[in-house]
N, CA, C and O atoms as a GROMACS GRO file, in nm:
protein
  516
    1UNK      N    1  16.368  11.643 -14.500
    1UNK     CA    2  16.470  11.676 -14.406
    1UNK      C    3  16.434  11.618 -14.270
    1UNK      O    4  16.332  11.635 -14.202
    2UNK      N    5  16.538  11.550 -14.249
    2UNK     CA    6  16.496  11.495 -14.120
    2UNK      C    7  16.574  11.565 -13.988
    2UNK      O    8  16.697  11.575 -13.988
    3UNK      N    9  16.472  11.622 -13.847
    3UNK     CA   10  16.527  11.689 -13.776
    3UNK      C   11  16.598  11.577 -13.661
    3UNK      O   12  16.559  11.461 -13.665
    4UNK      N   13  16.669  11.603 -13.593
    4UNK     CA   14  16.729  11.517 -13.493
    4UNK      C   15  16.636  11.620 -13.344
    4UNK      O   16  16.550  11.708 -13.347
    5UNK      N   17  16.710  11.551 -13.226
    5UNK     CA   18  16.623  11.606 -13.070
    5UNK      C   19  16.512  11.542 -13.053
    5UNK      O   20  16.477  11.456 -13.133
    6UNK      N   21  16.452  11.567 -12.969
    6UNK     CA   22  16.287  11.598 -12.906
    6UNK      C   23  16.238  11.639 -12.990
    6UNK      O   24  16.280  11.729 -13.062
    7UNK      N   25  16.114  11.570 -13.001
    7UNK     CA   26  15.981  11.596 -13.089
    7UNK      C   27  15.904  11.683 -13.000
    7UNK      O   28  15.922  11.667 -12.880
    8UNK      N   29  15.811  11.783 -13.042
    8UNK     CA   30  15.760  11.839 -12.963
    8UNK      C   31  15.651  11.810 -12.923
    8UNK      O   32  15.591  11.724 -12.988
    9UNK      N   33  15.575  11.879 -12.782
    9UNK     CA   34  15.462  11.799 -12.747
    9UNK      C   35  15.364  11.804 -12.853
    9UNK      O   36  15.350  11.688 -12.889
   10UNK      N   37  15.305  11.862 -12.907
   10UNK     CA   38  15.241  11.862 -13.013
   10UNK      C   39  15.229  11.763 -13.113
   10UNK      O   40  15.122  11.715 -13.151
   11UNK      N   41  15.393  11.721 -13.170
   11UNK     CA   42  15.408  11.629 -13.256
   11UNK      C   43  15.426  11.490 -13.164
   11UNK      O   44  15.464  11.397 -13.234
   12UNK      N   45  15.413  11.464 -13.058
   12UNK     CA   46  15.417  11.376 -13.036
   12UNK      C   47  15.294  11.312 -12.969
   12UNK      O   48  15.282  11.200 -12.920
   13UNK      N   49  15.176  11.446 -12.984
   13UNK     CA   50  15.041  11.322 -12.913
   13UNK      C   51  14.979  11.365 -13.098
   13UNK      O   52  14.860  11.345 -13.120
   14UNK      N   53  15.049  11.408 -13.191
   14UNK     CA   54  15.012  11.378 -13.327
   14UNK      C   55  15.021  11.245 -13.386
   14UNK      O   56  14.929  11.187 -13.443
   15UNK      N   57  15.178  11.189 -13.361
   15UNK     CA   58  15.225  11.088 -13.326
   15UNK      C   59  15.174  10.969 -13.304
   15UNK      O   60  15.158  10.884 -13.391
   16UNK      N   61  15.128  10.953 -13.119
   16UNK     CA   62  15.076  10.911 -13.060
   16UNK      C   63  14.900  10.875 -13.140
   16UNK      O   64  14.844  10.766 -13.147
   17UNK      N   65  14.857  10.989 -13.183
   17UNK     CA   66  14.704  11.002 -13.248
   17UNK      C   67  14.716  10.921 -13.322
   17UNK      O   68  14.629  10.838 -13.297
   18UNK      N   69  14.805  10.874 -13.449
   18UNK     CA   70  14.832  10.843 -13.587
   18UNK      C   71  14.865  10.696 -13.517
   18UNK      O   72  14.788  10.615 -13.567
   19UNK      N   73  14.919  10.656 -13.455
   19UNK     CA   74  14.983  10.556 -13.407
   19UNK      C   75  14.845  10.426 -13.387
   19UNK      O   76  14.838  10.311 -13.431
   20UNK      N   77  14.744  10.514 -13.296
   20UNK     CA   78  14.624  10.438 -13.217
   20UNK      C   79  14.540  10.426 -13.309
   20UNK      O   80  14.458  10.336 -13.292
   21UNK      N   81  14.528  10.499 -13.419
   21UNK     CA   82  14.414  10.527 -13.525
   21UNK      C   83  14.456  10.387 -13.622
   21UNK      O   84  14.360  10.326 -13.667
   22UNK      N   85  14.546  10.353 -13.643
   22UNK     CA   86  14.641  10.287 -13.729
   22UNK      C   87  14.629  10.153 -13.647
   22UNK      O   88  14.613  10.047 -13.709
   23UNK      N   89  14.635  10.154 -13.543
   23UNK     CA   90  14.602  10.005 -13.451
   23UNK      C   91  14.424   9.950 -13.446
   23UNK      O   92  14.381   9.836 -13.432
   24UNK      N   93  14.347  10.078 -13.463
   24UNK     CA   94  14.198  10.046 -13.419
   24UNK      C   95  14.164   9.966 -13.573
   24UNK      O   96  14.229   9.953 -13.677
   25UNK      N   97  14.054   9.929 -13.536
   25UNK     CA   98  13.991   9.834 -13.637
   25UNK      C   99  13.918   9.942 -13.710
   25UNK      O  100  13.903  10.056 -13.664
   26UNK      N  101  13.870   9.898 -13.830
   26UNK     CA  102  13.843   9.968 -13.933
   26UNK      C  103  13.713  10.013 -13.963
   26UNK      O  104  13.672   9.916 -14.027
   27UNK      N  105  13.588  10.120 -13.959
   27UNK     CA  106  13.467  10.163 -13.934
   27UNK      C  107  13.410  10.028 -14.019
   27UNK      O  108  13.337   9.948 -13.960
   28UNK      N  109  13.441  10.010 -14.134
   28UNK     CA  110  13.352   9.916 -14.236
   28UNK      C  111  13.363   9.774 -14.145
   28UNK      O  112  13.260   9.711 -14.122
   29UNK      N  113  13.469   9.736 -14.104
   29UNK     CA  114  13.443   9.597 -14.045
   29UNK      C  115  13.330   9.600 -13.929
   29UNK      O  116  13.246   9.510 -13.932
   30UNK      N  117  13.324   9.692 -13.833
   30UNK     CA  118  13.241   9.677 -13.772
   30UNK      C  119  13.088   9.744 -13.773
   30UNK      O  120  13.019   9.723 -13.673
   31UNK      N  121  13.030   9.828 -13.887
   31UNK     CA  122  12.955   9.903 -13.942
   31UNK      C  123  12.949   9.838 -14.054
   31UNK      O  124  12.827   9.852 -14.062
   32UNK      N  125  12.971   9.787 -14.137
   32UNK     CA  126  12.938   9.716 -14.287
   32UNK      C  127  12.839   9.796 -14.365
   32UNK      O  128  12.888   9.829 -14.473
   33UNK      N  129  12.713   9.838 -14.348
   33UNK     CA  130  12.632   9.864 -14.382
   33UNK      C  131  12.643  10.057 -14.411
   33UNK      O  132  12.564  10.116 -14.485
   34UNK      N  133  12.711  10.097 -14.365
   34UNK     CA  134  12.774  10.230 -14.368
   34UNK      C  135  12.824  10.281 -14.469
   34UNK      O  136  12.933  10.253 -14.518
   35UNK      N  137  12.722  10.383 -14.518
   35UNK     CA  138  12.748  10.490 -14.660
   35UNK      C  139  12.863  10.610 -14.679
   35UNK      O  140  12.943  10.640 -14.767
   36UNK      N  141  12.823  10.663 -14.541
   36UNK     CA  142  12.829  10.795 -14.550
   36UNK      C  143  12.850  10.826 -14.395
   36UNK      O  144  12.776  10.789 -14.303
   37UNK      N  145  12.976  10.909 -14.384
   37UNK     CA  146  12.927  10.981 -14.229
   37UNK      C  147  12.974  11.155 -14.178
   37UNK      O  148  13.093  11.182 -14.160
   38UNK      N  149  12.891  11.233 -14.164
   38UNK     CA  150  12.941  11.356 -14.188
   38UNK      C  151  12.900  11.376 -13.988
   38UNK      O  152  12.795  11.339 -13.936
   39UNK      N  153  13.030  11.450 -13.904
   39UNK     CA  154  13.032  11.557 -13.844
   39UNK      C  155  13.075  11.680 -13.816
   39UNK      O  156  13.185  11.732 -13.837
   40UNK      N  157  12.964  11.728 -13.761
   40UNK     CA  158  12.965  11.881 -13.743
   40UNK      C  159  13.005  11.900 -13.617
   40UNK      O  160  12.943  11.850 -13.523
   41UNK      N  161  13.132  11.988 -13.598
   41UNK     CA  162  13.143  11.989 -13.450
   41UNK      C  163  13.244  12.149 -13.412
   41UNK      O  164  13.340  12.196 -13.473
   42UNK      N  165  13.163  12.202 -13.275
   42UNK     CA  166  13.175  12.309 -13.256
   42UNK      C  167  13.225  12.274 -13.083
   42UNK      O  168  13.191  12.195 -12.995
   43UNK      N  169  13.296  12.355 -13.094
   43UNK     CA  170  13.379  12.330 -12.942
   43UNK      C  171  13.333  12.522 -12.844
   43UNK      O  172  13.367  12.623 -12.905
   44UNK      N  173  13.299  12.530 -12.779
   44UNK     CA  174  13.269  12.582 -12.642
   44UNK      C  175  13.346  12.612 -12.542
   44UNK      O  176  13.421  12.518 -12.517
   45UNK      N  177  13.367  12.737 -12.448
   45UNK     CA  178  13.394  12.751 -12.346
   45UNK      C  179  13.399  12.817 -12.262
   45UNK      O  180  13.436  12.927 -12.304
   46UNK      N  181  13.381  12.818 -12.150
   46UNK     CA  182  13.297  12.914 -12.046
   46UNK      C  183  13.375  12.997 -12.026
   46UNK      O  184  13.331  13.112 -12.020
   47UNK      N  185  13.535  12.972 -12.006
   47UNK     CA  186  13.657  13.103 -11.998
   47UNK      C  187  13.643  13.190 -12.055
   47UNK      O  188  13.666  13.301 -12.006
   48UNK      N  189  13.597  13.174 -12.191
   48UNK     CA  190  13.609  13.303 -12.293
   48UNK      C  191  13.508  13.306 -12.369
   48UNK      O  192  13.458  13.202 -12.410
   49UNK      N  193  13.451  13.448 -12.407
   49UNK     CA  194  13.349  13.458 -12.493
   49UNK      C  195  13.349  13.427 -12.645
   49UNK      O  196  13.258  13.452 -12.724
   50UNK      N  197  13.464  13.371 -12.669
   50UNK     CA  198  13.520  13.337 -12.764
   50UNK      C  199  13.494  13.155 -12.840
   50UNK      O  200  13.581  13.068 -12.836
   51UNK      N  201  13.398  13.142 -12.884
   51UNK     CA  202  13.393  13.000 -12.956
   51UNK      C  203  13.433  12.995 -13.051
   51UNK      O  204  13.440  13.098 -13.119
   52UNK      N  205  13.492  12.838 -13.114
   52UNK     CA  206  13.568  12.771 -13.230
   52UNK      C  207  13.445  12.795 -13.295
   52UNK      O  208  13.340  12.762 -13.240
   53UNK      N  209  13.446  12.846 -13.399
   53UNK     CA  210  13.357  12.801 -13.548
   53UNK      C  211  13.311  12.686 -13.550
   53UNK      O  212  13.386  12.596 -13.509
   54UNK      N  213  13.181  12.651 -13.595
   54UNK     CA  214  13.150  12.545 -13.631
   54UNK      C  215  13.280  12.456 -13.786
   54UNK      O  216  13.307  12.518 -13.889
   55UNK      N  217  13.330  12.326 -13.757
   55UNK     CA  218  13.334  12.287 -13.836
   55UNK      C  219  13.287  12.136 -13.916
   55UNK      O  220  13.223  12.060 -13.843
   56UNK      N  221  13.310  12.094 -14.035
   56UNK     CA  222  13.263  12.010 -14.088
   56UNK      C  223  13.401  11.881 -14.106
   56UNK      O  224  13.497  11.902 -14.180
   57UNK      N  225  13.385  11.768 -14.033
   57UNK     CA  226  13.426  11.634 -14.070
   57UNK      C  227  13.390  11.548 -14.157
   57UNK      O  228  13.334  11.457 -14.096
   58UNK      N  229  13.390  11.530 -14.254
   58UNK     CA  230  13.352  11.414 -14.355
   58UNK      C  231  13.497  11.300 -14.332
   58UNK      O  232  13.619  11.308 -14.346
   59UNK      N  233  13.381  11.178 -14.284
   59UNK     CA  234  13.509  11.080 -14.244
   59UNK      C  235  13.489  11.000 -14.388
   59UNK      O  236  13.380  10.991 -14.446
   60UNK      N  237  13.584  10.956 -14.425
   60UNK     CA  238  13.646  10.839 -14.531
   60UNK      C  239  13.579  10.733 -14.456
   60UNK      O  240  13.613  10.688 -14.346
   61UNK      N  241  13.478  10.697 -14.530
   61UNK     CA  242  13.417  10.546 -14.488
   61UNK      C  243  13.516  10.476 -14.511
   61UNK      O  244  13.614  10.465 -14.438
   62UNK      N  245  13.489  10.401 -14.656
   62UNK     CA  246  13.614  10.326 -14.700
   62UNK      C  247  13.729  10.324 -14.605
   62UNK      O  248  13.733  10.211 -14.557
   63UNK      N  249  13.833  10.404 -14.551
   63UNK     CA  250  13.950  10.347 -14.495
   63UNK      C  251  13.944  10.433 -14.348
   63UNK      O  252  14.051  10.467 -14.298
   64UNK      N  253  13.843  10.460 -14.293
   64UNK     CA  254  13.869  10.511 -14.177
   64UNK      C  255  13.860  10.389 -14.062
   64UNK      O  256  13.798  10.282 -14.070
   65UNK      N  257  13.960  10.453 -13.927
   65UNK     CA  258  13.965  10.355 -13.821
   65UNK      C  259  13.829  10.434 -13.765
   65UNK      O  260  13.772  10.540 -13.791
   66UNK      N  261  13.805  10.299 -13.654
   66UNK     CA  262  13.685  10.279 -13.572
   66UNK      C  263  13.731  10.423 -13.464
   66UNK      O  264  13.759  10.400 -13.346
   67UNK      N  265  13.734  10.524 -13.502
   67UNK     CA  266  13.824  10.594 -13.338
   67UNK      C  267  13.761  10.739 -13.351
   67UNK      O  268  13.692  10.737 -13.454
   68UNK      N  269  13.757  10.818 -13.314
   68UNK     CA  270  13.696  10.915 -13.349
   68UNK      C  271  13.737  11.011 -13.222
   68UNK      O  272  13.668  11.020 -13.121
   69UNK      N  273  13.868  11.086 -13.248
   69UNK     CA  274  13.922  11.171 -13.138
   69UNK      C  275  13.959  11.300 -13.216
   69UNK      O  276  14.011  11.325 -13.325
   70UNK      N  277  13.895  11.391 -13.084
   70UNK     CA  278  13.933  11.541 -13.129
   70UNK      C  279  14.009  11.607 -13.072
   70UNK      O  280  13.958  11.627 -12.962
   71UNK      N  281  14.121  11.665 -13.078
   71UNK     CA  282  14.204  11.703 -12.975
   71UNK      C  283  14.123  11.831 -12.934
   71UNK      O  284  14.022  11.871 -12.992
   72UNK      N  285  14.191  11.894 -12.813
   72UNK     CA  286  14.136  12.037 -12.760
   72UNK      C  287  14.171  12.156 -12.858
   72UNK      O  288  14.279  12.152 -12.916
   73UNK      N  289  14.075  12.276 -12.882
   73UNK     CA  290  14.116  12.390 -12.949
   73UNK      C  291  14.200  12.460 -12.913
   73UNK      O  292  14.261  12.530 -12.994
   74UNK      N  293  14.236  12.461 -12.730
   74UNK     CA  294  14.337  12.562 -12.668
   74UNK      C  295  14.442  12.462 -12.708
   74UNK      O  296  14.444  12.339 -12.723
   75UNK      N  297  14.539  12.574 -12.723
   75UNK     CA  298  14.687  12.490 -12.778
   75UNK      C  299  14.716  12.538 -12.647
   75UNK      O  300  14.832  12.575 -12.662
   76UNK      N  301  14.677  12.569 -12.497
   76UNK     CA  302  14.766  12.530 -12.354
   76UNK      C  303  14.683  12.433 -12.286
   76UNK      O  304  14.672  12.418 -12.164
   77UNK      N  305  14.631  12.376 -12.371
   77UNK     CA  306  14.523  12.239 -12.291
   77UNK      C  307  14.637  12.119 -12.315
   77UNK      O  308  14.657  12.054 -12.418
   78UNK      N  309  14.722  12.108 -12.152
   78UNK     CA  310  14.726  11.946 -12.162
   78UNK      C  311  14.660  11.839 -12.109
   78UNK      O  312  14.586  11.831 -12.011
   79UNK      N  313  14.693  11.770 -12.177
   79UNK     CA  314  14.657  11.603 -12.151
   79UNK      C  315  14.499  11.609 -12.166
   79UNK      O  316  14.414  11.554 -12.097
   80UNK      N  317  14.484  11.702 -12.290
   80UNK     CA  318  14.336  11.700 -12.289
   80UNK      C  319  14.250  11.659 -12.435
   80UNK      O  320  14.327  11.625 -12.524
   81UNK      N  321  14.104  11.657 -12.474
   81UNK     CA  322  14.089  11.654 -12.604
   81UNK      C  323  13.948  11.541 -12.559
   81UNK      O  324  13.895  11.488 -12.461
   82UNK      N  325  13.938  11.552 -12.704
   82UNK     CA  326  13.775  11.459 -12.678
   82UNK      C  327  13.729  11.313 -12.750
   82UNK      O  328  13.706  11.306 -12.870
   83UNK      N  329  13.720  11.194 -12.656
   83UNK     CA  330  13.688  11.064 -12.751
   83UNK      C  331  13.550  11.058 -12.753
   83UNK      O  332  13.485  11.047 -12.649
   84UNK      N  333  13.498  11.064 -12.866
   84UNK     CA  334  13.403  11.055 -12.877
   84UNK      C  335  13.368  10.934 -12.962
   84UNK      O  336  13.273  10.930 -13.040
   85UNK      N  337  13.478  10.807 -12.932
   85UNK     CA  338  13.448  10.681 -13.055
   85UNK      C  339  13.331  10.612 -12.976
   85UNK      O  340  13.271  10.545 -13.059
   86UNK      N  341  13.270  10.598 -12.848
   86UNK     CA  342  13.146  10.486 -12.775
   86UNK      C  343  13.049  10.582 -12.814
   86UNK      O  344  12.949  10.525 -12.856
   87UNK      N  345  13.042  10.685 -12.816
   87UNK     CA  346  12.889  10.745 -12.842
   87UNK      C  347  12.859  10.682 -12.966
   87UNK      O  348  12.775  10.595 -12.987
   88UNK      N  349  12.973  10.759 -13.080
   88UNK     CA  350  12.937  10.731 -13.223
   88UNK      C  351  12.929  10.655 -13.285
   88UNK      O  352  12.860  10.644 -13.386
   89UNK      N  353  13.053  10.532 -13.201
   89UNK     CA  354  12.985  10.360 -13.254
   89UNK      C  355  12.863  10.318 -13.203
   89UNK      O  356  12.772  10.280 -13.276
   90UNK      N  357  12.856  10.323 -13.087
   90UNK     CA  358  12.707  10.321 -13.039
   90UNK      C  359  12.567  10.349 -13.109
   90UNK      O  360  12.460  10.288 -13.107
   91UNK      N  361  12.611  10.462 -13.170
   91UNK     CA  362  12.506  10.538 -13.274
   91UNK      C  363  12.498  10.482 -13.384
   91UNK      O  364  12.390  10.427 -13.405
   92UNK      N  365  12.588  10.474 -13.478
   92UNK     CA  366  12.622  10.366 -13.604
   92UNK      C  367  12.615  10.213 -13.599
   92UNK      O  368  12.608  10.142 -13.699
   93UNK      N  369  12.617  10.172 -13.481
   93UNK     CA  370  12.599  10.076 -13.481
   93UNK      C  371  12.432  10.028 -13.411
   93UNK      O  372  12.409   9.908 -13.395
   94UNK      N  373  12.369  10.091 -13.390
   94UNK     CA  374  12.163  10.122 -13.402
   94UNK      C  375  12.155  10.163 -13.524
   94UNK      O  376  12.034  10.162 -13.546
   95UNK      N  377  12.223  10.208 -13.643
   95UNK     CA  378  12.198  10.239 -13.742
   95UNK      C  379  12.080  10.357 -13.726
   95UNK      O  380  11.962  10.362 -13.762
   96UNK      N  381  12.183  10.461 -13.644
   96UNK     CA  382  12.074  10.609 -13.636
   96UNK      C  383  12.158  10.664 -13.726
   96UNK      O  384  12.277  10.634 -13.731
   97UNK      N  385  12.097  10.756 -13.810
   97UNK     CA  386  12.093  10.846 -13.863
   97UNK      C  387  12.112  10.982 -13.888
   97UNK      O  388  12.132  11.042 -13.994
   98UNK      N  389  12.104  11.021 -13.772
   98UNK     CA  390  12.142  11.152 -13.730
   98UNK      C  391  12.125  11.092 -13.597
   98UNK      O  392  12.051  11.004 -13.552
   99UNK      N  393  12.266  11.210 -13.519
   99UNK     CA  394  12.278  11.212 -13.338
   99UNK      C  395  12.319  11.309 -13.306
   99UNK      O  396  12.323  11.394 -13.395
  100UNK      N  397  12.360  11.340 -13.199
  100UNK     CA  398  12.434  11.442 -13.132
  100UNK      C  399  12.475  11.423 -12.996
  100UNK      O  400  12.422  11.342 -12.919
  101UNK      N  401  12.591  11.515 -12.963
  101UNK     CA  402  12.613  11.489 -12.819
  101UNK      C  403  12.712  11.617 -12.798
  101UNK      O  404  12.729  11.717 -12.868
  102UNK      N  405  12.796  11.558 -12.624
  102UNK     CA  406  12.883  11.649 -12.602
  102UNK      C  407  12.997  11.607 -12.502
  102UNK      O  408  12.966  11.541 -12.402
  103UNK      N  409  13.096  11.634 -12.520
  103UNK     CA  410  13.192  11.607 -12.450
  103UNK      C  411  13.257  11.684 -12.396
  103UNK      O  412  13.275  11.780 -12.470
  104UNK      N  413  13.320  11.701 -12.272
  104UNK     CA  414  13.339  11.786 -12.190
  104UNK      C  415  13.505  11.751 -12.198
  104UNK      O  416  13.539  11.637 -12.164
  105UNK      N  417  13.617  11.854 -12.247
  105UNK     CA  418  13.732  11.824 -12.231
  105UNK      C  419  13.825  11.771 -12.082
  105UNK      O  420  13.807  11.852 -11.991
  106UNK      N  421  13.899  11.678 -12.051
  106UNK     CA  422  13.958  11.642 -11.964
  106UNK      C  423  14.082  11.684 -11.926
  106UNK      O  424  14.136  11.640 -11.824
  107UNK      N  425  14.149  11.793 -12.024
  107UNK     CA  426  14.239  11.818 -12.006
  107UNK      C  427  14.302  11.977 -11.903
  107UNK      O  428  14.219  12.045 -11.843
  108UNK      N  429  14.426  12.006 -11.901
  108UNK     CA  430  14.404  12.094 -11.774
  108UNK      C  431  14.473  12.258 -11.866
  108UNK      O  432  14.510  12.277 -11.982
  109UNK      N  433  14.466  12.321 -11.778
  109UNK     CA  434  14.493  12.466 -11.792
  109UNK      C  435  14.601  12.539 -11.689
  109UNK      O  436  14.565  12.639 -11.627
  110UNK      N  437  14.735  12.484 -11.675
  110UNK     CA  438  14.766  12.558 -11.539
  110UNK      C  439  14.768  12.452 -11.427
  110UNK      O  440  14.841  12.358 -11.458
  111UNK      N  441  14.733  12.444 -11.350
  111UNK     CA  442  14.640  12.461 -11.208
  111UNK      C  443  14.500  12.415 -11.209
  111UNK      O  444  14.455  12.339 -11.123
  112UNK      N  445  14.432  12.462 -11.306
  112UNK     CA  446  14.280  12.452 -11.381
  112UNK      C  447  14.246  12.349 -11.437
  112UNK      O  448  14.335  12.273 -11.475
  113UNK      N  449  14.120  12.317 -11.457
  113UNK     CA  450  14.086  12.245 -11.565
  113UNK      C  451  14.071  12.318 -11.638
  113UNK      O  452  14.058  12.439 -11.618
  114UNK      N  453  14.068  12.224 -11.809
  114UNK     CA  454  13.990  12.310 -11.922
  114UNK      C  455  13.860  12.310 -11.918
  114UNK      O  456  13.791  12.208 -11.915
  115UNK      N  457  13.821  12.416 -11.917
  115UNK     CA  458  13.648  12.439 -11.959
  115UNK      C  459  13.578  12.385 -12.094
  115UNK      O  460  13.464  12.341 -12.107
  116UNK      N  461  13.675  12.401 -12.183
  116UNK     CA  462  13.590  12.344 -12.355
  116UNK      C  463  13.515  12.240 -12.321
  116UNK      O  464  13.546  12.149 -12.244
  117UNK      N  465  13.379  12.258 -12.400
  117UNK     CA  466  13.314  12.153 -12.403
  117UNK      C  467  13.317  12.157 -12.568
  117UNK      O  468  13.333  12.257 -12.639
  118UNK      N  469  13.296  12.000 -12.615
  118UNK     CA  470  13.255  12.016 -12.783
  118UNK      C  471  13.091  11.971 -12.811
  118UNK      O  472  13.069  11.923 -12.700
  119UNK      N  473  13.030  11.964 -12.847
  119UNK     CA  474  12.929  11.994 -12.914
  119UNK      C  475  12.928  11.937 -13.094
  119UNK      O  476  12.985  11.998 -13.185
  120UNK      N  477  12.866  11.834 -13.107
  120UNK     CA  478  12.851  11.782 -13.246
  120UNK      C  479  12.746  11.739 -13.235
  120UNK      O  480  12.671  11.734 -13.137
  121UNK      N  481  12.723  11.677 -13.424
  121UNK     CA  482  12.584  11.650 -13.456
  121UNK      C  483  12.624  11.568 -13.577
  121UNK      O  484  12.701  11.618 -13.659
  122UNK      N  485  12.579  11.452 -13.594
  122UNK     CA  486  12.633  11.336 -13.674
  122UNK      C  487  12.535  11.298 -13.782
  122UNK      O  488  12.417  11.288 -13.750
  123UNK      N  489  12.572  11.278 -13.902
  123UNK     CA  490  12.432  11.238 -14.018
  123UNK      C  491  12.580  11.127 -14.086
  123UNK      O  492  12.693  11.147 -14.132
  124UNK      N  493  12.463  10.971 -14.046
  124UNK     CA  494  12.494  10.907 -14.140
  124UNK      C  495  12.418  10.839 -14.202
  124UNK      O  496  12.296  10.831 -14.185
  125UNK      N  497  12.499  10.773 -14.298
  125UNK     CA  498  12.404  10.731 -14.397
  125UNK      C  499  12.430  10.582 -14.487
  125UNK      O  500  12.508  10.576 -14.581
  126UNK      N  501  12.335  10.445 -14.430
  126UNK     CA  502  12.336  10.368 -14.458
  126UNK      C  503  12.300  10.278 -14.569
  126UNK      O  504  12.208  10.324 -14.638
  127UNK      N  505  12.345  10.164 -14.606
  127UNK     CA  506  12.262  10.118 -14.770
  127UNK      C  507  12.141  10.054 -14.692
  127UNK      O  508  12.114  10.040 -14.573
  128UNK      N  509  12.090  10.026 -14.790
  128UNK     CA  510  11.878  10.007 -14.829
  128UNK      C  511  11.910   9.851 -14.803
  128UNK      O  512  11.971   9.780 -14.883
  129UNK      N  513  11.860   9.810 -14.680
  129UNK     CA  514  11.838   9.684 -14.628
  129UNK      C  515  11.770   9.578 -14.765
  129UNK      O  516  11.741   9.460 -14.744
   0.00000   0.00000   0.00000
């Protein structure tokens, strides 16, 4: 069923997400050597005593784009969310093994910034030189 109107903001930096992911180049072309890549990532924030669960990413080697974006957990965070594709190519491409890092959301609250920070930890896993 197809709806007619405005897409909503939601569906349209979904949209937008699907759009850029679909343009970026492909993890294997520029990683070749790349098995396996699992993250773990837990998002943070100082507003509330309240943290996201840790969760688990297993990216599709085979057909994943080079991009690696997380949107924000608050659904009133705009224009916000986390790229974390220069750390993690960076990382994959030293052929480390395990990493971690953190990204501090850019997006706003109001008036406010957002506070979320995310928090991950990366295990990949390469073929035998």
């Amino acid at each position: 069923m197809q709806r007619f109107g405005k897409m909503s903001a939601a569906a349209q930096r979904a949209a937008e997400r699907r759009d850029r992911e679909n343009r970026a180049p492909r993890l294997l072309d520029l990683v070749p050597d790349l098995v396996s890549l699992r993250l773990e990532i837990e998002e943070r924030s100082d507003a509330t005593s309240v943290n996201q669960p840790k969760y688990i990413r297993r990216i599709v080697v085979a057909t994943a784009p080079a991009l690696f974006l997380v949107p924000c957990a608050d659904s009133k965070c705009a224009d916000g969310g986390h790229d974390l594709t220069t750390p993690v190519m960076q990382a994959l491409q030293g052929h480390r093994s395990e990493f971690a890092g953190e990204h501090a959301c850019g997006g706003s609250l109001g008036a406010g910034t957002c506070s979320r920070v995310l928090h991950y930890e990366a295990f990949a896993e390469f073929k035998e030189a």
